[in-house]
C-alpha positions as CSV (number, residue, x, y, z in Angstrom):
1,X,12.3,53.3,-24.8
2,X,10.5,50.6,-26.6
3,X,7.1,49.5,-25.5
4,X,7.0,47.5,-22.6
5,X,3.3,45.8,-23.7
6,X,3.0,45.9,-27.6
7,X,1.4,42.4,-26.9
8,X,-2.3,43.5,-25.6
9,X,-3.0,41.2,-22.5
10,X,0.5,42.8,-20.6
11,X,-0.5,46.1,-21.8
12,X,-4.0,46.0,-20.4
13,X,-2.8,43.8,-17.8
14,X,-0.2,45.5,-16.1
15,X,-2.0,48.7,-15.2
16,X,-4.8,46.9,-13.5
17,X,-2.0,44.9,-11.3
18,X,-0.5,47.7,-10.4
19,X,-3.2,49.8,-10.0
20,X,-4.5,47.3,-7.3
21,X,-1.2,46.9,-5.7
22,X,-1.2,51.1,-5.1
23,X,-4.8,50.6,-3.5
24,X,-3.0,48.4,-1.4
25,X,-0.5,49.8,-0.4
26,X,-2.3,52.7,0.6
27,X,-4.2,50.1,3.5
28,X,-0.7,48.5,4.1
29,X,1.0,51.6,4.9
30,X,-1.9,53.4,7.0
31,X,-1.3,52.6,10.3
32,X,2.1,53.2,10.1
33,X,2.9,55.6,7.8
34,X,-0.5,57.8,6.2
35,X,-2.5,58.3,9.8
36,X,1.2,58.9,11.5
37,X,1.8,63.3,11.5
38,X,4.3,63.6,8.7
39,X,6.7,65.6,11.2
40,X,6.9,62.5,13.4
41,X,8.7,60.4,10.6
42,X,12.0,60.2,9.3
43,X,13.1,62.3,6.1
44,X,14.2,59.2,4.6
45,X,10.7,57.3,4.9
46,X,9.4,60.3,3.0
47,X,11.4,60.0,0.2
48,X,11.2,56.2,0.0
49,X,7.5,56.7,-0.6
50,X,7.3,59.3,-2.8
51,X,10.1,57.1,-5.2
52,X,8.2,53.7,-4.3
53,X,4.7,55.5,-5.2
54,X,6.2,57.7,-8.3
55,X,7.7,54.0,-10.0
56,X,4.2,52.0,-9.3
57,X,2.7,55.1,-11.0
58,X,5.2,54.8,-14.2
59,X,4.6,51.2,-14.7
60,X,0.1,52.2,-14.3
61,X,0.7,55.2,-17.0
62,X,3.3,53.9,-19.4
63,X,2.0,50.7,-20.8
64,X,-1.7,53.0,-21.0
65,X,0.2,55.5,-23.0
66,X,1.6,52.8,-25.8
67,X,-1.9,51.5,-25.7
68,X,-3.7,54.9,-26.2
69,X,-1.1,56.2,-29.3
70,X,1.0,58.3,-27.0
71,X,4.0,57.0,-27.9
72,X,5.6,60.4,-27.2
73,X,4.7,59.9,-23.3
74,X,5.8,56.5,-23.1
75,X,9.1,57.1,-24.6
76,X,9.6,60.7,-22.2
77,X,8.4,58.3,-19.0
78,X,10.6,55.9,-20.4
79,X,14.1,58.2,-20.1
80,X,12.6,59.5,-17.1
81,X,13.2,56.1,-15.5
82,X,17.1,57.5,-15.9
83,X,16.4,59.4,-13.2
84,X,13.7,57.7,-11.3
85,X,15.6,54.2,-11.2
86,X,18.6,55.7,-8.8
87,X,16.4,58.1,-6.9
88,X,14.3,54.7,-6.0
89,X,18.3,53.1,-5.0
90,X,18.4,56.0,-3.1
91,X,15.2,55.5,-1.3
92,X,16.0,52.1,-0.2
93,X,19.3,52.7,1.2
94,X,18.8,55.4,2.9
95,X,15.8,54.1,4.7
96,X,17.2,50.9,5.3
97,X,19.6,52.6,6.9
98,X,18.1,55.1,9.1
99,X,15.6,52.6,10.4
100,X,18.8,50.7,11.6
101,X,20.2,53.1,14.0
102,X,20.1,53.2,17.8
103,X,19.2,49.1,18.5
104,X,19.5,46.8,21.2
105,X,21.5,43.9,20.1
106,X,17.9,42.0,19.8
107,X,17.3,44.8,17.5
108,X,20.0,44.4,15.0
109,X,19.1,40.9,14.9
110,X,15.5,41.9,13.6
111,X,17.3,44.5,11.1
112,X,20.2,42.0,9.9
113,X,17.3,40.1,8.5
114,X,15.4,42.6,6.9
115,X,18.4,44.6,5.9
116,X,18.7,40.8,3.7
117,X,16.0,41.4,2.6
118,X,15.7,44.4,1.4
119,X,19.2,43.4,-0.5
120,X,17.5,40.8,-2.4
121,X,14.8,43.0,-3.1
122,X,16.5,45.9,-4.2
123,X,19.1,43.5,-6.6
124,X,15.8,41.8,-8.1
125,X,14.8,45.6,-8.6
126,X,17.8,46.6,-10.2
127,X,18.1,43.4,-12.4
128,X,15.0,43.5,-14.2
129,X,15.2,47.3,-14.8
130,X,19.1,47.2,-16.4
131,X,17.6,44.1,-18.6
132,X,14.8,46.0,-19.1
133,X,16.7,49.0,-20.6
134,X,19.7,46.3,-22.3
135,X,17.0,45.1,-24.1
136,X,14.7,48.0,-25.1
137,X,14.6,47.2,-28.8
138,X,13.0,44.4,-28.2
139,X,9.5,45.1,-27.0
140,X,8.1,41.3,-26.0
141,X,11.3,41.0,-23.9
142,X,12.0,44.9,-22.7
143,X,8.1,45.1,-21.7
144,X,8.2,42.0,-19.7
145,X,11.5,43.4,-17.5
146,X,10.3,46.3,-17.1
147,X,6.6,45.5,-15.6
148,X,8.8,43.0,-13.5
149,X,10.6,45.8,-12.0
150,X,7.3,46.5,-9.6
151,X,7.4,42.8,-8.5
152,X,10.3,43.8,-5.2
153,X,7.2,46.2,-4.2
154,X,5.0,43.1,-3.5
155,X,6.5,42.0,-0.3
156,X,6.4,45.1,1.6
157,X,2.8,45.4,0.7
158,X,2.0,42.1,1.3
159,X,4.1,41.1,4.6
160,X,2.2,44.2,6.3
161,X,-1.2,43.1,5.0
162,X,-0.6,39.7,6.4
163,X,1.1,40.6,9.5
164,X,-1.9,42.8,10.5
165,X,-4.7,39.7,9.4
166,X,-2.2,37.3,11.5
167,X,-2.5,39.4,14.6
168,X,1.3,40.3,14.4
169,X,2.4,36.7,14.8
170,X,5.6,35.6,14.6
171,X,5.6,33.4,10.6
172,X,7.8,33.6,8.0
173,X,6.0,36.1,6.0
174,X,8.6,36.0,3.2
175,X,7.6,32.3,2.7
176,X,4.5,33.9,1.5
177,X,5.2,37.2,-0.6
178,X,8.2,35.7,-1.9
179,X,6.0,32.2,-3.0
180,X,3.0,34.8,-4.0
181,X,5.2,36.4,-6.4
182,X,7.0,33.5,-7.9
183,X,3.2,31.7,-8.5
184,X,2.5,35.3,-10.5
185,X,5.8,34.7,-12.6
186,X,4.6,31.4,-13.1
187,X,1.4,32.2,-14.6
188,X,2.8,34.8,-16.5
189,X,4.8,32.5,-18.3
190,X,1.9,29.9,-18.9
191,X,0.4,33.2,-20.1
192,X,3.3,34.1,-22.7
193,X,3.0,30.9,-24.3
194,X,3.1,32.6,-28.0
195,X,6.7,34.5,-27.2
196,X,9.3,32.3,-26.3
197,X,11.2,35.7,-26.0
198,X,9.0,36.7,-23.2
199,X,8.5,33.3,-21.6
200,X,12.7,33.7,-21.0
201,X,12.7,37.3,-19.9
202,X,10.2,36.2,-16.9
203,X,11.9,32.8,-16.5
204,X,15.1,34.9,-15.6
205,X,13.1,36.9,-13.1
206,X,11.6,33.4,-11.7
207,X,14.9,32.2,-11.4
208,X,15.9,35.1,-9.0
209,X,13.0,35.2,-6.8
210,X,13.5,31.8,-6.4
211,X,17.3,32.0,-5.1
212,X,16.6,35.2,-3.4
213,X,14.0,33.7,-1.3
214,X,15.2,30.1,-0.7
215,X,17.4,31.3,2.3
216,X,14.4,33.5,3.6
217,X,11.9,30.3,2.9
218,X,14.8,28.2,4.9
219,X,15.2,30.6,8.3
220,X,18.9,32.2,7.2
221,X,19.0,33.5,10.5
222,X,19.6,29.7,12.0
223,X,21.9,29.3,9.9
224,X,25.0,29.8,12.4
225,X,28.0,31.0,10.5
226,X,26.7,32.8,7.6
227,X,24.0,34.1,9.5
228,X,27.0,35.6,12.1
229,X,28.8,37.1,9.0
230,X,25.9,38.5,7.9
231,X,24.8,40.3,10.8
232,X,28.5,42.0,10.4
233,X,28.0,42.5,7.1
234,X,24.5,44.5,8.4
235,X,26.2,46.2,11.4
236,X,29.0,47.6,9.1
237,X,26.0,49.2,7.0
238,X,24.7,50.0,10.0
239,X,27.8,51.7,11.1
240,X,28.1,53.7,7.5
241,X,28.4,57.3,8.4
242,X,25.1,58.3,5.8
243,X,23.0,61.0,6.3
């Protein structure tokens, strides 16, 4: 695949971001996942953090390899992401799944929501990557997609960083990740004033965070009939006979 940074400030850029997003993931996911005994947790929250933690790692090591000469590495990371991308799919489903079984009706509530969110999420994820890959033999735009791919791994991070500082309490966390990650798309298109190729690519990814998080910034879940039809829509997943 192309280089995702042949413009110098992405290409040093992105591997810091990321880099620091890892680190915090790592105090996000402490408490509930890296102090909990590993037999104590579900098969499927293993593998979702292995995927999650092996694609923030790609998008640390492959813009470092264009920028260091090893453009043999970047191109064999960049078919790896063949197999990576649906193994990260995977991941989501299947943990968004599992973590829906066996709830009170209160319960599914909670989960319709976050099952909505994770939907969003994982379609934001799967957008930028398949633009990323349409549009590989253009570097400005194909390196922009792709370091957008990591964006859907903000919110988890984030909405568990501020939940803990918050005491637990009961805000619309999305308001924040979700407006956190569109002010970073926004800078990053003040930033790309020189490629007008690259200020579209990230336009097109503002453009999604911004319609995928307008019902979460507007409380779906008051919003009476499509909220109802949604919660069917999550109790049939729910339902799905998946391992």
């Amino acid at each position: 695949m192309a280089s995702p940074h042949l413009d110098g400030a992405h290409a040093r850029g992105s591997p810091v971001f990321y880099t620091a997003l890892l680190a915090l993931a790592m105090v996000a996911f402490w408490p509930g996942y890296l102090a909990v005994p590993k037999l104590q947790l579900s098969g499927w929250l293993h593998f979702h953090a292995v995927t999650g933690t092996l694609w923030l790692l790609l998008l640390i090591v492959q813009p470092w390899a264009i920028l260091s000469g090893r453009r043999a590495l970047h191109r064999a990371l960049g078919r790896a992401t063949y197999l990576l991308f649906p193994l990260v799919l995977a991941g989501f489903v299947g943990l968004a799944h599992a973590s829906m079984q066996g709830k009170t009706p209160q319960g599914q509530a909670v989960d319709a929501y976050f099952f909505f969110v994770r939907v969003v999420l994982v379609t934001l994820f799967t957008l930028a990557w398949v633009l990323g890959v349409l549009h590989r033999r253009e570097p400005e735009v194909h390196g922009r997609y792709m370091a957008c791919t990591g964006l859907a791994l903000i919110d988890p991070v984030l909405h568990r960083l501020a939940a803990r500082a918050m005491g637990g309490a009961d805000l619309n966390y999305q308001l924040l990740t979700f407006g956190v990650v569109a002010t970073l798309l926004v800078l990053l298109i003040a930033r790309s004033w020189k490629s007008i190729p690259g200020r579209r690519a990230l336009a097109v990814m503002l453009a999604g965070y911004v319609l995928g998080g307008l019902p979460l910034a507007l409380d779906f879940y008051k919003w009476g009939r499509p909220w109802t039809a949604w919660k069917r829509v999550a109790a049939s997943f729910a339902a799905l006979p998946l391992p």
